[in-house]
C-alpha positions in Angstrom: -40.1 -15.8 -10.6 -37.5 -13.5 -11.2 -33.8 -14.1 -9.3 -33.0 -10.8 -7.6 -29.3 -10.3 -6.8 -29.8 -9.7 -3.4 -30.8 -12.6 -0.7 -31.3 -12.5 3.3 -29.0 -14.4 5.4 -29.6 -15.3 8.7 -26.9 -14.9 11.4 -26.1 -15.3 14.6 -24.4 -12.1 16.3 -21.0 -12.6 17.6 -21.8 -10.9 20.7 -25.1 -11.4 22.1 -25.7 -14.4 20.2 -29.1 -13.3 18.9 -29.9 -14.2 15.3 -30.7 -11.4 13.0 -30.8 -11.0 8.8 -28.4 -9.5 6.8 -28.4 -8.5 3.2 -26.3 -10.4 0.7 -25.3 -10.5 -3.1 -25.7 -14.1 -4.9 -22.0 -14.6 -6.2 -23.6 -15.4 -9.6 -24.1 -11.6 -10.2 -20.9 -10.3 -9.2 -17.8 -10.2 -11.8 -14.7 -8.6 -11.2 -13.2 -7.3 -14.6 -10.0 -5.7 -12.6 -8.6 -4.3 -9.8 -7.4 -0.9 -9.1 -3.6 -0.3 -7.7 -4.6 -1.0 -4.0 -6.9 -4.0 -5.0 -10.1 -2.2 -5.2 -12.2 -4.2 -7.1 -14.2 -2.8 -10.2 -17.1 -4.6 -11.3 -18.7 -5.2 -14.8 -22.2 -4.1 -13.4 -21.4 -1.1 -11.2 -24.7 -0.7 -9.7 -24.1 -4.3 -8.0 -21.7 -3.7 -5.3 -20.8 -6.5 -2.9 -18.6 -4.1 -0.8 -21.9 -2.5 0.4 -22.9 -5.7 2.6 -19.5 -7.0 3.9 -20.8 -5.8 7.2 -23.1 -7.7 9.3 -24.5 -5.0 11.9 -26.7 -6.5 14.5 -29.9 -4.7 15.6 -30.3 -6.1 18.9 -26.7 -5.1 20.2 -25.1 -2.6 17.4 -21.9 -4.8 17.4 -20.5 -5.0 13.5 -18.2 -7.6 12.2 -17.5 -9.4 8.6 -16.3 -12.4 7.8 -12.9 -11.6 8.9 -13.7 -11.4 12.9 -12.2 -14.0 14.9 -14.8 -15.5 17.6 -12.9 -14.8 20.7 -13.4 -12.6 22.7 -10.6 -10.9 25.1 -11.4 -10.6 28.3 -13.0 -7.8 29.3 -13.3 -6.3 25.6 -17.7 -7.3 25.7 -17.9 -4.9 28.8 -16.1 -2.2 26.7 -18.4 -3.0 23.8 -21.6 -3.0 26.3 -20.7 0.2 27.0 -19.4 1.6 24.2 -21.7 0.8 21.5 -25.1 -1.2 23.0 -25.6 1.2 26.0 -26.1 4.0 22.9 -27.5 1.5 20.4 -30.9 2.5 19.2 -32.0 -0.7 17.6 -31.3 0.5 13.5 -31.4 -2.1 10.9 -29.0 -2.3 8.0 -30.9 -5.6 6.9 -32.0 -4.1 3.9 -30.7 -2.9 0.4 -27.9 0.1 0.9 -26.8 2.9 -0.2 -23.2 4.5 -0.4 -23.7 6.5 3.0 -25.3 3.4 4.5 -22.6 1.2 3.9 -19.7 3.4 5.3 -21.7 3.9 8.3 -21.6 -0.2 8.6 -18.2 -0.3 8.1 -17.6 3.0 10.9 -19.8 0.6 13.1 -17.6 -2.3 12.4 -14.3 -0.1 12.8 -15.2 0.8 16.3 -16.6 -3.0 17.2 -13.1 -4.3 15.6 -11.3 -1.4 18.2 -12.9 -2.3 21.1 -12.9 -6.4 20.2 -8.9 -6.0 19.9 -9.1 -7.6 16.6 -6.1 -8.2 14.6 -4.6 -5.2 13.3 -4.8 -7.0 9.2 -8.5 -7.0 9.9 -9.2 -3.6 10.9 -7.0 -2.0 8.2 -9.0 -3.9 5.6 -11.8 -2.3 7.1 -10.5 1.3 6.9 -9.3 0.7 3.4 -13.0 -0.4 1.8 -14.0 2.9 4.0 -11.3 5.0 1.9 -12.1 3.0 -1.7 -16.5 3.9 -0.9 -15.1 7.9 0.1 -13.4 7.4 -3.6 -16.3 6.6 -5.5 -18.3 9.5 -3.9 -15.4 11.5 -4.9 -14.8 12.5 -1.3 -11.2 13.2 -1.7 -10.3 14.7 2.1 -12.3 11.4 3.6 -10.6 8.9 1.2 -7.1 10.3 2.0 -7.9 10.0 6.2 -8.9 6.5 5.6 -6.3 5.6 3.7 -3.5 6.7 6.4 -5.2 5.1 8.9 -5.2 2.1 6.9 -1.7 2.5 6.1 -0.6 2.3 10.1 -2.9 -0.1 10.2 -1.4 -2.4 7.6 2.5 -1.3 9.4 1.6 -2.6 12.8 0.2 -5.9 11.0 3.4 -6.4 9.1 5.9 -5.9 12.7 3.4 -7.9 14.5 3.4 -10.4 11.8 -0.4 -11.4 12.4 -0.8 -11.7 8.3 0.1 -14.7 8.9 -1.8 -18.1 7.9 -4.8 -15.6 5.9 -4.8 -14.6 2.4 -3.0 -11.7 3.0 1.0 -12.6 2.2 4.0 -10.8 3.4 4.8 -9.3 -0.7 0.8 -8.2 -0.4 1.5 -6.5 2.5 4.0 -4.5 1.7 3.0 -3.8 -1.5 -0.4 -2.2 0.0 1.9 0.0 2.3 4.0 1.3 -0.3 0.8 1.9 -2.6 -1.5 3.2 0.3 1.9 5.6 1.3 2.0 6.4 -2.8 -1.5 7.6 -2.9 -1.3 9.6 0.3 1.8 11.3 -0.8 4.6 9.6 2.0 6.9 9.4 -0.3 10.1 8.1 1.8 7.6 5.0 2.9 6.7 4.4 -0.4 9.9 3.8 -1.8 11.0 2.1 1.6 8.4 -0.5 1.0 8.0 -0.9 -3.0 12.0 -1.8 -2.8 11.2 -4.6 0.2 8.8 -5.8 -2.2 11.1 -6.0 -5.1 14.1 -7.4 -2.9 12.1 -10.2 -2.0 11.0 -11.4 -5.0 12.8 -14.7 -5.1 11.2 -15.7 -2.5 7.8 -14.5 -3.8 4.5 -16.3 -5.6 3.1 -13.4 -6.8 4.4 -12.0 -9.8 1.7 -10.2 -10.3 2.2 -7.9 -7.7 6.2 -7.7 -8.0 5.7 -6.8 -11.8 3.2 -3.8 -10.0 5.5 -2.8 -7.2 8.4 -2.2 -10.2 6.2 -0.5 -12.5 5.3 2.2 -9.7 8.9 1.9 -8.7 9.7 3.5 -11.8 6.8 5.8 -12.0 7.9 7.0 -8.7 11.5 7.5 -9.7 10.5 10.2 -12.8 8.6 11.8 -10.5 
């Protein structure tokens, strides 16, 4: 029997609790040969795309959440979900294989479940940003550039509130993705704001990846 690279999961909503499948890609398929300037990933088979089913969307409730979601809920944030999203739900599955289109509408879903959950500000701005790098590979250029602001702010209001704190996500990656997201959507002033933070910190920094990338734009910048 031939190994597909696609397997069900089954999961257990975070809101209603009801248990529901999800599509998923078996990690042996997937290989990242690089990433692009704001860590988009590209893969050696590009027709197997793991950003397609980061989002779990449940069919019972419509609430959308990744990995990333904390389980808490605020109080008073499931009423606002009730009524913002399962009151108008009409039962769709994304359980499936998905398209392009398909996939940004999960992670639209997930955008609006993250808003109304009060999640942290890191999580939704990583949502926004895989919305913007799916607009780029449809060659949406107006979309990509909306979602990439909003991911921008996004990624600001993380780095005041500090709530990158204790994930992946370091304080030289965060900056770094708000000088490159301000680049790419042509704030210059925040760009060179940021890229210089990232550079002035570097003794204090473990990624010398990215410092080496924040001074090569630095200098692309200053040609300009």
């Amino acid at each position: 029997m031939e190994i597909t690279p696609y397997y069900d999961k089954k999961i257990a909503c975070l809101n209603c609790k009801k248990n529901f499948v999800t599509t998923k890609v078996r990690s042996r398929f997937v290989r990242v040969t690089s990433h692009e300037s704001d860590f988009k990933p590209v893969y050696s088979d590009p027709e197997i795309k793991p950003l397609l089913y980061n989002v779990a969307v449940c069919p019972h409730c419509g609430f959308s959440f990744t990995d990333d979601f904390a389980p808490y809920f605020a109080p008073g944030t499931k009423e606002e979900i009730d009524k913002k999203i399962t009151a108008q739900w009409n039962g769709r599955s994304y359980g499936s294989e998905r398209d392009i289109d398909e996939a940004i509408e999960t992670y639209k879903l997930a955008y609006l479940s993250a808003l109304l959950k009060k999640e942290k500000a890191l999580s939704i701005a990583g949502l926004t940003l895989r919305v913007a790098w799916l607009y780029r590979d449809k060659d949406e250029q107006q979309e990509e550039q909306r979602f990439m602001k909003i991911a921008r702010d996004l990624y600001i209001n993380s780095y005041s509130e500090g709530d990158y704190s204790g994930t992946q996500m370091t304080e030289t990656r965060v900056l770094y993705i708000i000088a490159e997201l301000s680049w790419k959507i042509s704030d210059k002033e925040e760009a060179i704001r940021h890229f210089s933070r990232v550079i002035e910190g570097q003794r204090n920094s473990t990624e010398p990846q990215i410092i080496q990338m924040a001074k090569d734009r630095w200098q692309e910048i200053r040609e300009v």
